[in-house]
N, C-alpha and C positions, 0 to 999 in steps of 0.2 A: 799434448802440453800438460793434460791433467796430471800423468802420472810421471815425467819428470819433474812439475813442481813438487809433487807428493814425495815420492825419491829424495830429492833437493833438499826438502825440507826435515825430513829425518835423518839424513845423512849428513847434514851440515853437524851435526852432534859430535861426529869425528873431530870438527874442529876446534871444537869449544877448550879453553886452557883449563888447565888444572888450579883446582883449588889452593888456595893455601895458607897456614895455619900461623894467626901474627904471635906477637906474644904475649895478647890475652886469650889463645887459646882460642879462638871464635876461627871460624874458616871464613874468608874472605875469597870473595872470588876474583881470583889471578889477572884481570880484566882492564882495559885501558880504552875511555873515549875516544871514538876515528869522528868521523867528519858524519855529519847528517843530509841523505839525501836530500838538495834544495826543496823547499815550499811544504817539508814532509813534518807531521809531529805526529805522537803517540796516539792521539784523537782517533778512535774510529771504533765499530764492532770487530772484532779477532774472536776467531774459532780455535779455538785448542783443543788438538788430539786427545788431550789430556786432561784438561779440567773445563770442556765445555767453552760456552758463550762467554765472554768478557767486552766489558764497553768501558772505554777508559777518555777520561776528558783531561789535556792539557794547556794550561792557563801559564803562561811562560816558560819557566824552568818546573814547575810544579804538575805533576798527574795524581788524578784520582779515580777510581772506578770502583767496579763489583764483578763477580763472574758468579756465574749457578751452572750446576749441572745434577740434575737427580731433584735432591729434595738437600741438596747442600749449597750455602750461599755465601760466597766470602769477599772482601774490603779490601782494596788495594789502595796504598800510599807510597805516591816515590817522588823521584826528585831527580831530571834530565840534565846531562850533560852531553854535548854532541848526538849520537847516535847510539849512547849507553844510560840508560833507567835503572838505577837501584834505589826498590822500593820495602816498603814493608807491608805483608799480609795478615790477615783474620782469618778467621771460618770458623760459623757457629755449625754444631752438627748435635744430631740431635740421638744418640746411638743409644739410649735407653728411652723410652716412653714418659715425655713430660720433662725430660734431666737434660738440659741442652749442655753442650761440651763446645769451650772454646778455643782451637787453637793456633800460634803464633808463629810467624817467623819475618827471614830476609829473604832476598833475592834481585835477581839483575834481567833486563831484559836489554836486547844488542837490537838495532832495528835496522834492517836489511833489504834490497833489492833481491827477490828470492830468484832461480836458476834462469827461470825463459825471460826476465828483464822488465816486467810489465809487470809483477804483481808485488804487493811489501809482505815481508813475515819479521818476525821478532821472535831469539832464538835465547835463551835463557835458564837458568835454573833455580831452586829455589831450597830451602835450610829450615830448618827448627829455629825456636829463637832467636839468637842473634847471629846463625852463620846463615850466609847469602849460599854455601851451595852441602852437598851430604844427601839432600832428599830426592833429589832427580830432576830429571830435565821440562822445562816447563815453555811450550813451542805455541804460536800460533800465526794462522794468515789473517788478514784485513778483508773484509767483506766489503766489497769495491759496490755493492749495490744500496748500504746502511748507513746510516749515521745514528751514535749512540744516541739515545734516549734524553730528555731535556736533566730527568731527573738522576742521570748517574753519577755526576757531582756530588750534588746534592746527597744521595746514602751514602757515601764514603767520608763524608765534609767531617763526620761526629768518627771516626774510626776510633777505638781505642789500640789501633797497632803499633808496637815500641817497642817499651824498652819491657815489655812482660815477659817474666818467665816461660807461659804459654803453659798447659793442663800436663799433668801427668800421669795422659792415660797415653804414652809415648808407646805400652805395653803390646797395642795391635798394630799388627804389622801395616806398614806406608800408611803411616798415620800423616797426612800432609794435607796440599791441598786439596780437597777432594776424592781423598784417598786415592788421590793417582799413583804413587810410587814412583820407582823409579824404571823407564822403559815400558809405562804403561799407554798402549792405543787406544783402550776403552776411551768415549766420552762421546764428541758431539761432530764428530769424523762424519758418521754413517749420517745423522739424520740433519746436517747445516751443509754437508757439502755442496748439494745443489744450488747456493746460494754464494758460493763464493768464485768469485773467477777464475782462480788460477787451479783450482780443486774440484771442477766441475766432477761429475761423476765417480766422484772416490767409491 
């Protein structure tokens, strides 16, 4: 079961639609709300291949959260419709000594019943400032054994994520969330897997 969810869940990538570019120039992602698993909302810990632990708390149509991975920490704000999250992100990073670096964009998260039926993932990707996709895929599973922390509201409550230009040190390469990129498996795979259900022993 492990490694067809793991399979499933990188491989659903194939299905994700294409971007596409309105006429302010911003990429939008091509995306349309379906129907939300009964009793199901964005609430929970998620591991991400890609950018580590994420705890996100939804309070009606509204989510909020944070994710860390390393020594990098970033702010999630979005806003649910059905089974579709388009949110906006932070991350302060600290890539000179003392000189922290902030920076900004969109993104969408789709939330799913992953391959063997029993476990949720949330299959998404994420952009530079104001376009929701360009920076690469941003995937993660629901850790069926956690509930996010009292406090992860609460650090996302103050976000400054909008309508910011976002830093430009755009310069080093997959400068995004957590320097994931794009197609990056680095993150929190190897040391959360044991803790999630449908990923046991990755």
């Amino acid at each position: 079961m492990l490694r067809s969810t793991a399979l499933w869940l990188f491989g659903s990538l194939i299905l994700t639609l294409s971007p596409g570019c309105g006429g302010d120039g911003i990429r939008h992602a091509n995306v349309s709300p379906g129907t939300m698993p009964a009793g199901q909302t964005f609430t929970g810990v998620w591991h991400s291949p890609q950018y580590g632990e994420m705890q996100m708390v939804q309070t009606g149509s509204q989510v909020v959260g944070d994710y860390t991975q390393d020594e990098r920490h970033g702010r999630i704000q979005g806003t649910v419709q059905g089974d579709l999250m388009r949110f906006e992100w932070s991350e302060e990073r600290e890539l000179v000594m003392g000189r922290a670096t902030t920076t900004r964009g969109h993104g969408y998260f789709r939330f799913q019943v992953d391959g063997n039926g029993v476990d949720y993932v949330i299959l998404g990707e994420w952009g530079h400032d104001q376009d929701e996709t360009g920076g690469g895929p941003w995937n993660a599973a629901r850790d069926r054994r956690r509930q996010p922390r009292s406090g992860a509201a609460s650090t996302s409550g103050g976000s400054s994520t909008g309508t910011g230009s976002g830093s430009s040190d755009e310069g080093l390469e997959d400068l995004g969330p957590s320097g994931g990129g794009s197609g990056s498996s680095s993150g929190s795979s190897g040391s959360s897997g044991s803790e999630l259900g449908g990923l046991d022993g990755l």
